[in-house]
C-alpha positions in Angstrom: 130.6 85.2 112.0 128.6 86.6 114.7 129.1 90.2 113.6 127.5 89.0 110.2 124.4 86.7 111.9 124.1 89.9 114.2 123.7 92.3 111.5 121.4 89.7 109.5 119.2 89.5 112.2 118.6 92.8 112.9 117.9 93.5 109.1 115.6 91.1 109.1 113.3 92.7 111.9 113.6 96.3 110.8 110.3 98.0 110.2 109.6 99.6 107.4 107.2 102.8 106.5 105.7 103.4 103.0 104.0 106.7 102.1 102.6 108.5 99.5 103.7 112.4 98.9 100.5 114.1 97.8 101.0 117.6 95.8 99.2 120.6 97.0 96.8 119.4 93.9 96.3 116.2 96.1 97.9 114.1 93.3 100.4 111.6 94.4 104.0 112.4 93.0 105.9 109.6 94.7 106.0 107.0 96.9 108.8 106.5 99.7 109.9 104.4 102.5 111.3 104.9 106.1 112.4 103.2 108.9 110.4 104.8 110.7 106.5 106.6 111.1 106.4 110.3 109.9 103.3 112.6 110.5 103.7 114.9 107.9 100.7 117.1 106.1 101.7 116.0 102.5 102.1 112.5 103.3 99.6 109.4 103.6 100.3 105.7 104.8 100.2 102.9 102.1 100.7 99.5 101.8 103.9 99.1 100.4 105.9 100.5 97.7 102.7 100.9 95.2 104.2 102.9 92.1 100.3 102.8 90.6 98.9 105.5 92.9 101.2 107.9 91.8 98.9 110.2 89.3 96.3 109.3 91.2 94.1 111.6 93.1 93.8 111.6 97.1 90.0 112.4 97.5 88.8 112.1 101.4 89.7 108.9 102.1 90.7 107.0 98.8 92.5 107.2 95.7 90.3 108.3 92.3 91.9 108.3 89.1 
């Protein structure tokens, strides 16, 4: 029982990432999460697991489309 309450709790705190893959057209294709931060070129921060932006457009600093 500890094992189990153990393993709960520490699923319960586990931080997760979400990101959105941007094309080399700077479209998003998907949107992914981690467990933990990434800093790669192709990939933005987002608030959660948003399936609308992908088809949208990453302009500057927002989504267009």
């Amino acid at each position: 029982m500890k094992l189990f309450r153990a393993i709960s709790e520490r699923l319960r705190k586990k931080q997760e990432f979400h990101y959105a893959r941007i094309s080399s057209y700077g479209i998003c294709d998907s949107i992914f999460r981690v467990d933990g931060p990434v800093q790669w070129a192709n990939t933005i921060p987002v608030n959660g697991l948003d399936t609308s932006l992908i088809g949208k457009r990453w302009v500057g600093n927002r989504w267009v489309g």
